[in-house]
N, C-alpha and C positions, 0 to 999 in steps of 0.2 A: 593735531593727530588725525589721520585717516582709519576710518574701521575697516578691517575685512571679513568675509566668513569666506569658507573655502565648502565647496561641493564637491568632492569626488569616492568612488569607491572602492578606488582601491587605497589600503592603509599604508602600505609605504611612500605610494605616489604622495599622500597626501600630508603623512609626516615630513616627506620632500622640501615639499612645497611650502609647509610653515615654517618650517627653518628657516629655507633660504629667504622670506621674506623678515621672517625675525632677525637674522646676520646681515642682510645688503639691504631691507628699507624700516629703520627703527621710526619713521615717522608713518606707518601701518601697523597699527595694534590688532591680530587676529582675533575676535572676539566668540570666534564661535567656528567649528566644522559640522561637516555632518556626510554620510555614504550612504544617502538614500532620497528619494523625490520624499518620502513620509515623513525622514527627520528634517529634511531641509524644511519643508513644509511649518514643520511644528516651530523652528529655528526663527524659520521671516517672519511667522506671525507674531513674535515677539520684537524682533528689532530689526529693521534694515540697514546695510552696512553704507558705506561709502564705494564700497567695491564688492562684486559679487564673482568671487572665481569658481566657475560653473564646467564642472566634465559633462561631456555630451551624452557622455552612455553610462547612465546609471544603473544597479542592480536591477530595479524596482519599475524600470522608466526611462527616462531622458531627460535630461536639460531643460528640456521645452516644456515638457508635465509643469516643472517648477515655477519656467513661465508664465504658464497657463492659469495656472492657482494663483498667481499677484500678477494680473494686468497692470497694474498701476506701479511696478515697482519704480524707483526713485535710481539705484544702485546702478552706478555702471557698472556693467559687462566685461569678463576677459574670463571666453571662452580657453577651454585647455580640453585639449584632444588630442587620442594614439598617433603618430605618425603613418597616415594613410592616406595615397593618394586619392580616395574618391572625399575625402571629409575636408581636403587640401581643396578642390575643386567644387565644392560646395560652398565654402567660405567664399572663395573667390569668385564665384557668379554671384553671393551678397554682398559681396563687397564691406564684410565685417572680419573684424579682426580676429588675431585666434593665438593660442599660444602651440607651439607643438612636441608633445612629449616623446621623448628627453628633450627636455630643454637646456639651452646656456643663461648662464646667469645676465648674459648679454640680452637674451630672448625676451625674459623675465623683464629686466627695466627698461626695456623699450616698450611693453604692452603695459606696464601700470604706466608710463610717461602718456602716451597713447588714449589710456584709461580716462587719467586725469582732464586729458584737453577734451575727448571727445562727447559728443550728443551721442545719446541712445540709438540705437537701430531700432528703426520704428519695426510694427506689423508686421508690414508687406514685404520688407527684409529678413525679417527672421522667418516668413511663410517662405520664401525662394529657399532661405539654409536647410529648413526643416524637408522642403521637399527635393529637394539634388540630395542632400542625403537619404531620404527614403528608397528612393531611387537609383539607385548609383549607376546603372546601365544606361539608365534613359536621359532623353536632349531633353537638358532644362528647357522652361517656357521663358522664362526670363531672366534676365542679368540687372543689376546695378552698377551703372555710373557713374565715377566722380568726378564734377564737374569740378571747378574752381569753389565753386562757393556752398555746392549741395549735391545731395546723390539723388540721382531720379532711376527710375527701374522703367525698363525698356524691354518688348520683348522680341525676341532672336529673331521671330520669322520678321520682323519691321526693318532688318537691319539690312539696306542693299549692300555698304562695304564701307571700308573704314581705311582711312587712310593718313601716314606718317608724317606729322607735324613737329622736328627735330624729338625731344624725350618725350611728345603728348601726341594723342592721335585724335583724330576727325571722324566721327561718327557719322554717316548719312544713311536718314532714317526715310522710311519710306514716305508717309504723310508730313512729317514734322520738318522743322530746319533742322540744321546740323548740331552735334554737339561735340564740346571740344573737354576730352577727357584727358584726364592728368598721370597718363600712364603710357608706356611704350605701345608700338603696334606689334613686339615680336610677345608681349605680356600677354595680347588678347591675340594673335597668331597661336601659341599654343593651348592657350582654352580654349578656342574654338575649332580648330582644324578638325576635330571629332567630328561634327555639327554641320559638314558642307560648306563649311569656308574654306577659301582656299586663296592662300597667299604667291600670288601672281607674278608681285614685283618688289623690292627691298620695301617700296612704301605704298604698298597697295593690300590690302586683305576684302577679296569680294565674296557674298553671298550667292555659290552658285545658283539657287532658285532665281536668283535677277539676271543671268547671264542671258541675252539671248541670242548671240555669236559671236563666232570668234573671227574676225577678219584678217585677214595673211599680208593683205600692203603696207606700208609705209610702217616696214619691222614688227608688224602685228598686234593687234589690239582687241578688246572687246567690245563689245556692244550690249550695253543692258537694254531693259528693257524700259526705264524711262528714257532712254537715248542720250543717257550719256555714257563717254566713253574713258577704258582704264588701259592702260599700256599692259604690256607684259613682257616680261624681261628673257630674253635671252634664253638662260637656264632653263625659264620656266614652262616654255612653248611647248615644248614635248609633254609633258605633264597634265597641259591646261588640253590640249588638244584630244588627249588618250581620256580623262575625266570626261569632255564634254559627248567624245563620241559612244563612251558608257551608259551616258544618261539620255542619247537619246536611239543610244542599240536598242 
C-alpha cells in the first residue's frame, strides 16, 4: 500500500479527489488531508506520505510555504492546480508535472503513474515554478530541460535557437554544446514565441537577440551572430523581415 495526504482548499475539490483515488487506486490509502499551509504543517510533522497531493494556492499561503517548512520532504509531488494558462506555463518552463483541475480520471492515473516512477524536482526547479508564477506577465529567466537521462535548467537569454530533430529538438546554447531534448520544437515554439523567439522554419526556432541579418540570396537565410546560418522558409520571409526591421527602427 501507498499513503497519500491530499492538500487543498477548497472542500469539494478535495472530497473529489479522495474519492476518486479511493474508487480508481485502492492501493493508495489517504491518510490524512488538510486546507491550509498551518494544517498541513501540523499533518507532515507527524507523518509523511508516499505521495504528497499539493494545491498551489492555499487560503493561508501556497504550496511552496509547505515546501519551505520540510526541505527534506521524502513524498513525491503531484501538484493540482485551477485551469489557468499562466500556472500551465509555469509548470512547463519547470518542467514538473501538474494535475489540472477538473481533471479526467485519465488525468488522475497518469500523474500517480508519473508520481510513482519519478525523482523529486529539485530546488532550482521549484524556484523557476515558484517565480513564473509569481510573475505571470514577465519572461521567465529560465526553463528546464529534459534530456534523455536528466533535466538541467538553462537560461532563455543562453539559448541562440533550437532546432527539429524528428519528435525531439536540438537546443544550441550559447557557451555550451548542444542539448538534445525529448520534446517537439512546435512544444517549445509555443512557449516561447512570447519571449522573442521566433519560428523561422517547420524546424528552426531562433533567438532574435542572435540574429544578425537577414540575407535575401540563395532563397534567404539568416545570419547569427556566431556565424552560423538558419534557413527561412518561404511563408516565413515576410514575417522575419517586418520583426527584424522593427527592431532595428
Amino acid at each position: 500500500m501507498l499513503t497519500a495526504i491530499i492538500i487543498e482548499d477548497n472542500p469539494d475539490a478535495l472530497q473529489l479527489l479522495k474519492s476518486d483515488i479511493e474508487m480508481h487506486h485502492p492501493e493508495i490509502e489517504v491518510i490524512d488531508t488538510a486546507q491550509s499551509v498551518v494544517e498541513a504543517a501540523k499533518i507532515l510533522r507527524k507523518s509523511q506520505p508516499d505521495i504528497l497531493f499539493l494545491d498551489i494556492m492555499l487560503g493561508d499561503g501556497t504550496g511552496f510555504d509547505v515546501l519551505e517548512i520540510f526541505p527534506d520532504l521524502s513524498s513525491k509531488l503531484i501538484f493540482v492546480t485551477a485551469s489557468d494558462e499562466y500556472a500551465i506555463r509555469a509548470f512547463k518552463f519547470a518542467a514538473i508535472d501538474y494535475v489540472l483541475k477538473p481533471y479526467s480520471e485519465d488525468d488522475l492515473n497518469k500523474a500517480i503513474q508519473r508520481a510513482k516512477a519519478q525523482l523529486q524536482p529539485n530546488k532550482e526547479r521549484l524556484n523557476i515554478l515558484k517565480e513564473t508564477l509569481a510573475a505571470p506577465e514577465a519572461k521567465p529567466d529560465k526553463i528546464s530541460l529534459h534530456t534523455l537521462d536528466k533535466i538541467i535548467i538553462v537560461n532563455l537569454d543562453d539559448i541562440v535557437r533550437c532546432e527539429a530533430d524528428n519528435n525531439n529538438t536540438i537546443f544550441y546554447l550559447k557557451d555550451n554544446p548542444k542539448v538534445f531534448v525529448t520534446k517537439t520544437l512546435k512544444y517549445f515554439a509555443d512557449m516561447l514565441s512570447n519571449y522573442e523567439f521566433l519560428r523561422v522554419h517547420q524546424s528552426h526556432l531562433v533567438n532574435i537577440q542572435f540574429i544578425s541579418a537577414f540575407i535575401k540570396s540563395d532563397g534567404g537565410y539568416l545570419l547569427l551572430k556566431n556565424k552560423e546560418t538558419v534557413p527561412v522558409s518561404v511563408r516565413k520571409k515576410a514575417e522575419v523581415i517586418e520583426i527584424l526591421d522593427r527592431m532595428h527602427g
